[in-house]
Each structure stands twice: as structure tokens, then as C-alpha cells.
C-alpha positions in Angstrom: -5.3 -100.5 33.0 -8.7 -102.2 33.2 -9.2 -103.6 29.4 -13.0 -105.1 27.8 -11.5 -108.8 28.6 -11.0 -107.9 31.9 -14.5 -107.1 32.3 -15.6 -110.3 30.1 -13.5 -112.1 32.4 -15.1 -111.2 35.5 -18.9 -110.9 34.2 -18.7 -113.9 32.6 -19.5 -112.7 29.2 -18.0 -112.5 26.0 -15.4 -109.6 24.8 -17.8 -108.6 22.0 -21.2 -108.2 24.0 -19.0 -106.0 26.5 -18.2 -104.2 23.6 -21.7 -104.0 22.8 -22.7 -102.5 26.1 -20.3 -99.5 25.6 -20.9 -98.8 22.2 -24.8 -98.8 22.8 -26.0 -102.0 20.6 -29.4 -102.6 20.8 -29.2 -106.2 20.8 -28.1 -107.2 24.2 -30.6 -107.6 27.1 -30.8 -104.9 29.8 -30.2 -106.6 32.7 -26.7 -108.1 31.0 -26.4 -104.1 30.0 -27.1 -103.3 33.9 -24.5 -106.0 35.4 -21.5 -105.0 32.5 -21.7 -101.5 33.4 -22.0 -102.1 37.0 -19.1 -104.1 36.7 -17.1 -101.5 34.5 -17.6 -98.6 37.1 -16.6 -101.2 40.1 -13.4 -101.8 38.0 -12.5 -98.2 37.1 -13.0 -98.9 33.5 -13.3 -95.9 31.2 -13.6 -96.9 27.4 -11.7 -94.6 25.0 -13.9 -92.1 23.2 -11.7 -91.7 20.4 -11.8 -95.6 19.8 -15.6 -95.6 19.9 -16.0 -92.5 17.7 -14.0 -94.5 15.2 -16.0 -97.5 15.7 -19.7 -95.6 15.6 -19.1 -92.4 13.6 -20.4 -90.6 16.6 -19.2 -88.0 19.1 -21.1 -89.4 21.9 -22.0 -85.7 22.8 -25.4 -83.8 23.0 -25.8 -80.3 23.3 -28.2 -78.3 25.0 -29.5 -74.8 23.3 -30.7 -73.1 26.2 -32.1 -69.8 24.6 -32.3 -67.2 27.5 -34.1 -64.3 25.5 -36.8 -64.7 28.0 -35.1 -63.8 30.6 -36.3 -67.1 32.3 -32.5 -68.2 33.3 -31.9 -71.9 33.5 -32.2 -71.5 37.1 -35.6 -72.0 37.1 -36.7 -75.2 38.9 -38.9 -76.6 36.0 -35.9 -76.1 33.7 -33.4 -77.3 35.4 -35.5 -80.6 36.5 -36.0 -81.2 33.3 -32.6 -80.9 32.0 -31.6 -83.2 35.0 -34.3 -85.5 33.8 -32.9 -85.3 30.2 -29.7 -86.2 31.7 -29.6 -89.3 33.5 -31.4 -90.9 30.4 -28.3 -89.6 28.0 -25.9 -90.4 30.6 -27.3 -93.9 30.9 -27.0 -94.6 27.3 -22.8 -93.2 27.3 -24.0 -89.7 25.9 -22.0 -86.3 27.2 -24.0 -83.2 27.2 -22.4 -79.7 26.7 -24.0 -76.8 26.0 -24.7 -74.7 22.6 -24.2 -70.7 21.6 -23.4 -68.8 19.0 -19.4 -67.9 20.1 -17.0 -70.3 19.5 -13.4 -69.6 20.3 -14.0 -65.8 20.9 -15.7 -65.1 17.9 -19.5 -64.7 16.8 -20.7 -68.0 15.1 -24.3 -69.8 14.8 -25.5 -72.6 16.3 -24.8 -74.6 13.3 -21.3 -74.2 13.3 -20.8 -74.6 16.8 -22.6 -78.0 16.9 -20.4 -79.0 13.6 -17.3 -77.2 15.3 -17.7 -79.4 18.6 -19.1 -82.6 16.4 -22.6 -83.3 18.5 -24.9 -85.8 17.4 -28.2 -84.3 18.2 -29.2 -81.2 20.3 -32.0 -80.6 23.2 -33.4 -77.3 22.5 -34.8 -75.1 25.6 -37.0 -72.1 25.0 -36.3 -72.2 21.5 -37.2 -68.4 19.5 -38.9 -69.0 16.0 -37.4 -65.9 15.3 -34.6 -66.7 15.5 -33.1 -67.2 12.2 -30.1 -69.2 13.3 -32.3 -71.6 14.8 -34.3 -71.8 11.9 -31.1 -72.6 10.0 -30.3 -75.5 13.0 -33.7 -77.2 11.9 -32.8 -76.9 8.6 -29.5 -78.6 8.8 -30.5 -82.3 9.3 -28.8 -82.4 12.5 -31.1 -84.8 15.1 -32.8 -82.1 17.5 -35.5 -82.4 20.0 -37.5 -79.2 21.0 -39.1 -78.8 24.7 -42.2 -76.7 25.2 -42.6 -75.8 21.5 -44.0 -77.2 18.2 -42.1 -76.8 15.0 -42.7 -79.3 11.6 -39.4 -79.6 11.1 -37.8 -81.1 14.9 -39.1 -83.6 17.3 -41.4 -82.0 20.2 -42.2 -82.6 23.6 -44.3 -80.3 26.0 -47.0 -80.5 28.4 -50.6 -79.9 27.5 -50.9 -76.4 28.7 -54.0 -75.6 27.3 -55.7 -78.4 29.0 -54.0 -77.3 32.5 -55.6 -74.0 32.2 -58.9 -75.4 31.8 -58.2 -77.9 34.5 -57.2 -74.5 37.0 -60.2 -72.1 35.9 -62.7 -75.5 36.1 -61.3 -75.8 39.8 -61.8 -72.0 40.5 -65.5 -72.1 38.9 -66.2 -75.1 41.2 -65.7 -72.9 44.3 -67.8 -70.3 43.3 -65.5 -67.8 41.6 -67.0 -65.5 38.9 -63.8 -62.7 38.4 -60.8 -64.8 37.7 -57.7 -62.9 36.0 -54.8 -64.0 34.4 -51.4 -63.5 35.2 -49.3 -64.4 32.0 -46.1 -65.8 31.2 -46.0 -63.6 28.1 -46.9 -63.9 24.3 -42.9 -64.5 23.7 -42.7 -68.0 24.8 -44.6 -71.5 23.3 -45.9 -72.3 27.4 -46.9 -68.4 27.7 -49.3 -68.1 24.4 -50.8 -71.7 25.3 -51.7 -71.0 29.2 -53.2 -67.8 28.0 -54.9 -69.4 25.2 -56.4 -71.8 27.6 -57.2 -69.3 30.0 -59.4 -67.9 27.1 -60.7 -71.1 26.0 -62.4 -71.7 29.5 -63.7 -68.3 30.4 -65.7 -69.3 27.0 -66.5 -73.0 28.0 -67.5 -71.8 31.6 -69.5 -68.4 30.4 -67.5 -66.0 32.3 -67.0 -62.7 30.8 -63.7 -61.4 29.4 -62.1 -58.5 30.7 -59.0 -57.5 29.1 -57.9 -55.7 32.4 -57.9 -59.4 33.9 -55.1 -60.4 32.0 -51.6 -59.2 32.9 -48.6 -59.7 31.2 -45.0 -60.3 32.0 -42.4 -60.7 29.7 -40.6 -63.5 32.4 -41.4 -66.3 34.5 -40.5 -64.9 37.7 -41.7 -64.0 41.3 -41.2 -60.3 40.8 -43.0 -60.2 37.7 -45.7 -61.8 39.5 -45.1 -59.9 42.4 -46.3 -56.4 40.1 -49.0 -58.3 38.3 -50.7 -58.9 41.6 -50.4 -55.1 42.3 -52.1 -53.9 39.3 -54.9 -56.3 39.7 -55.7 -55.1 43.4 -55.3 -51.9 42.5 -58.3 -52.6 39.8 -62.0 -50.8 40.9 -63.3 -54.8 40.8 -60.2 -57.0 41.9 -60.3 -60.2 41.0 -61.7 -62.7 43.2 -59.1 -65.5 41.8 -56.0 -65.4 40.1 -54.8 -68.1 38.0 -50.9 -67.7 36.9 -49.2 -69.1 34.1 -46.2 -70.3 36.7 -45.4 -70.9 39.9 -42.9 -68.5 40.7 -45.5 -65.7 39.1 -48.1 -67.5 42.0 -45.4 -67.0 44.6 -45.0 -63.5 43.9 -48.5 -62.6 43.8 -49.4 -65.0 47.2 -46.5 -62.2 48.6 -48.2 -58.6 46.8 -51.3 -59.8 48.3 -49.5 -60.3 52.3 -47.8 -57.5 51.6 -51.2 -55.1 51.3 -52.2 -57.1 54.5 -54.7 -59.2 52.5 -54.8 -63.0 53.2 -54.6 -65.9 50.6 -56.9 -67.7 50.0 -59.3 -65.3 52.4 -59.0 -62.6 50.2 -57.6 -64.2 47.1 -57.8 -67.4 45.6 -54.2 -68.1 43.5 -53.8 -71.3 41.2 -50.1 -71.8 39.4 -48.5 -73.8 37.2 -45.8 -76.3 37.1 -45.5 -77.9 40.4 -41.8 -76.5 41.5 -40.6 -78.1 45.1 -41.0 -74.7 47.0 -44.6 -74.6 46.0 -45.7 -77.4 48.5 -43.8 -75.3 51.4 -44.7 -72.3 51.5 -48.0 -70.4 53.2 -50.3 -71.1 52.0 -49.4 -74.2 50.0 -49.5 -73.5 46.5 -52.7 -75.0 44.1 -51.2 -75.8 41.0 -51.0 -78.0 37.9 -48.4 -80.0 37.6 -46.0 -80.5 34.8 -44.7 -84.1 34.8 -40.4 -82.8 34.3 -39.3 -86.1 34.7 -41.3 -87.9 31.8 -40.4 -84.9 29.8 -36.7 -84.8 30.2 -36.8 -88.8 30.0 -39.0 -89.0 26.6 -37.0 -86.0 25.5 -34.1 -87.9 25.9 -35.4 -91.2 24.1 -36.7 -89.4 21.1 -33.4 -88.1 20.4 -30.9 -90.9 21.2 -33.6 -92.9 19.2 -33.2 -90.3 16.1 -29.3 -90.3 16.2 -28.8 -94.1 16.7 -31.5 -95.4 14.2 -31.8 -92.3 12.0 -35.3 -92.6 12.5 -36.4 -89.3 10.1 -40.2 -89.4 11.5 -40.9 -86.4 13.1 -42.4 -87.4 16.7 -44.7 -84.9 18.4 -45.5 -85.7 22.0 -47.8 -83.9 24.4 -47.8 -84.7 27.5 -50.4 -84.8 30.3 -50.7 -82.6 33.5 -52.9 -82.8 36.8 -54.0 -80.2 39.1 -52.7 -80.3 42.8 -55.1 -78.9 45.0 -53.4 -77.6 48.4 -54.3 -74.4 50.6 -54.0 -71.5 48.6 -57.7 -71.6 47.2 -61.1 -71.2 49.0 -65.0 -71.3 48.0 -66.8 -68.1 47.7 -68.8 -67.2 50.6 
């Protein structure tokens, strides 16, 4: 069995900054990080997680709380690119990840106990519910947590600026001429839903457009056949819409089909702007406009600001918003 010494033996280092590498010490230099590791993996070396519990007073683990109240499913592209992002950043620095609900061996628990059950260090919260109270009680607990597309006191945050992406997407739209530009919306029931419609309000203001509450409809999930409806009523309106901006893509895709599907053309007919930037959207017909979220940097910085709060114990709450940029591909025209 491959053993630390062995490793020190081949890299050329000593048994204690081997030891080091695998038990996450900040004071050894990366690429001396990069070429123990790479070594360890050549050799087959797995170190013992018992041992370095013992030696940190950690679990090594994270756990994900993927709240699915939304309906939203974690097999939506941006979700699970950002948990993939989140990942290799844990991964890299000898973290596990498992996820987090509220049954534990058959029976009804909260959140709480499950993370003290299992013995997780920190948690990644998806789609987190504010009211929820047994998330409330995980913010309360003192347990490390990091909180995507939301913005509690209490936790670390990380999200995209979604009100500045809708400004960026109804700006574009106002630039080609378009006067009538509804809303499809994520819903009022999740952080990334309130702000795109927020925005979306914010710039019908800033531009001088007139609000029309039949502009705005609403869906209660991010998905193509919600968008798919949306579209419907909004064609169905005396005064369609010229433009539609949606509050994701998968909403966009389903509207680009509604809008085929009553043998109208996009953009020809209708101009559609999304949001997020999933892989599909730059395949289909037309190619999708959108804003893009960056997943990557938020799964990544995610991912730092927690293994950052369970190593150093760092109790500053970080907030972190960051920026988007809008894609401009087929799906929009100017008014004629």
C-alpha cells in the first residue's frame, strides 16, 4: 500500500509538506501542491479519511441543499453547470459533496440534523425558500453555508446581477425600435424571478415605455412549457407584443416554439431575448439572444467563499454579485 513517504520519496519532498498537501495547509506553494497530488493519483494513493478527520476536526464533506419547491429540478442546465462548477473547486481542495434533505434514515428530520447527522462542514444552498423555517433554523445554526441566487444577512451570497441583465435585454430591444415589449416571468417565488421582473420594471421606466400589466406573464417554473403558454396568451392579446424578453432560456425556447407553432416566424414576427446562456441556446433556430450568466465563476467563487469560511472560520459575511453580458445572436430584429 502506497504510504506519504512513498510519495516524499518519489517527489522529492518532505513527509510533512506531503502531509500538508492532503490535509489542505495553506502554506505550501501550488505548483508543489499541483506535482504531490499528481504524483499521489499516478501512485494510487488514497489518504485515510478517518486519519485526517482526526488530524483537522473536519469531515471533508459538503452538502448541497437543492430546494426543488420550484419545480425547477436540478436538471436544468444553469443548475447543474453550476454545481459542476462548484465541484471541481471542492474536489480540488479534498472536499466530498453529498447532498442535503430533510429524511434521514426513513424518518422526517430538518436540515440541521441531517448536516449534524452526516457531520458536513459547510453547505451550498440551491434555490433556497425564506419560508422555509428549517432553513431559517440552518442559517441560524452557525454551520458555514453559501447561498446561490439569493441574499440573506445571515449566510454568504453569490448571484448574478439580474437586474442589470434585464436592463441590458430591454436597452437592446429599445435600440431596434421596439415600443411593446412583454415579460415572461420566472415567477415571484424565486430570488432570480422577483429580480428579472424587477429589472424589467426598472427599464420600461428608464426607457419611457408604458406599463401594461397584460405584458407580464407569469409562471411558477423555469421551463420551456411554461414558456411555451406564456407565449400563447401574449399572441392571443388584441396588441401582441412586438418583443418578448424572458426571464430564462428554456421559457425563450418555449415561446420561440408557440410562436412556429401559430405559423409566425421569429424574429419576423417576434423579437425574443432570454436569459442565462444554456448550451442549446446557441443551436437552435433561430439562435437564441440572451444574457449570460457567468456558471462557472459562480460555482468557482461559490466554492472559495465556503472552503474559505470552514478552513479559516472567517465569520464575515461575503456578498458577491456577479456580472452578466448580453449575447446578441438571431432571434431579434429592428422594427420596420
Amino acid at each position: 500500500m502506497t504510504t506519504i513517504y512513498d510519495i516524499a520519496k518519489k517527489t522529492g519532498y518532505s513527509p510533512t509538506t506531503v502531509s500538508k498537501v492532503f490535509n489542505n495547509y495553506p502554506d505550501v506553494r501550488e505548483k508543489t501542491r499541483v506535482k504531490i497530488l499528481e504524483t499521489a493519483k499516478e501512485m494510487g494513493y488514497l489518504p485515510n479519511a478517518n486519519a485526517r478527520s482526526l488530524t483537522t476536526k473536519r469531515s471533508w464533506t459538503i452538502g448541497i441543499l437543492f430546494v426543488e419547491a420550484t419545480g425547477a429540478g436540478i436538471r436544468h442546465p444553469y443548475f447543474g453547470a453550476v454545481i459542476e462548477s462548484f465541484k471541481k473547486i471542492a474536489v480540488s481542495k479534498g472536499y466530498d459533496l453529498m447532498f442535503i434533505s430533510k429524511d434521514v434514515g426513513g424518518r422526517r428530520s430538518s436540515y440541521v440534523e441531517h448536516c449534524k447527522i452526516r457531520g458536513v462542514d459547510g453547505v451550498v444552498v440551491i434555490l433556497s425558500s425564506s419560508d422555509d423555517p428549517d432553513f431559517q433554523e440552518l442559517l441560524d445554526s452557525g454551520i458555514p453555508c453559501v447561498i446561490l441566487d439569493s441574499s440573506p444577512e445571515k449566510a454568504h451570497s453569490v448571484c448574478s446581477d439580474n437586474i442589470e441583465g434585464s436592463l441590458q435585454a430591454l436597452r437592446y430591444l429599445h435600440s431596434l425600435g421596439h415600443r411593446s415589449i412583454a415579460h415572461i416571468s420566472g415567477g415571484l417565488n424565486t430570488f432570480a424571478g422577483e429580480q428579472r421582473q424587477q429589472g424589467y420594471e426598472q427599464a420600461l421606466r428608464e426607457l419611457g415605455l408604458t406599463f401594461r400589466k397584460e405584458y407580464i406573464t407569469s409562471s411558477d417554473f423555469f421551463s420551456m412549457e411554461s414558456g411555451y403558454d406564456a407565449m400563447n396568451g401574449l399572441l392571443a392579446l388584441p396588441d401582441p407584443p412586438t418583443a418578448v424578453f424572458a426571464a430564462g432560456d428554456l421559457l425563450a425556447l418555449g415561446a420561440i416554439r408557440a410562436v412556429q407553432d401559430r405559423g409566425l416566424n421569429v424574429p419576423g414576427d417576434v423579437s425574443i431575448v432570454g436569459f442565462d446562456d444554456i448550451e442549446m441556446s446557441r443551436y437552435i433556430t433561430p439562435a437564441l439572444t440572451t444574457i449570460r450568466q457567468h456558471t462557472e465563476q459562480l460555482g468557482a467563487v461559490a466554492a472559495e467563499i465556503l472552503t474559505s469560511s470552514i478552513e479559516e472560520q472567517d465569520t464575515a459575511v461575503k456578498s458577491v454579485m456577479l456580472p452578466v453580458e448580453l449575447i446578441i445572436r438571431d432571434s431579434c430584429r429592428p422594427v420596420t
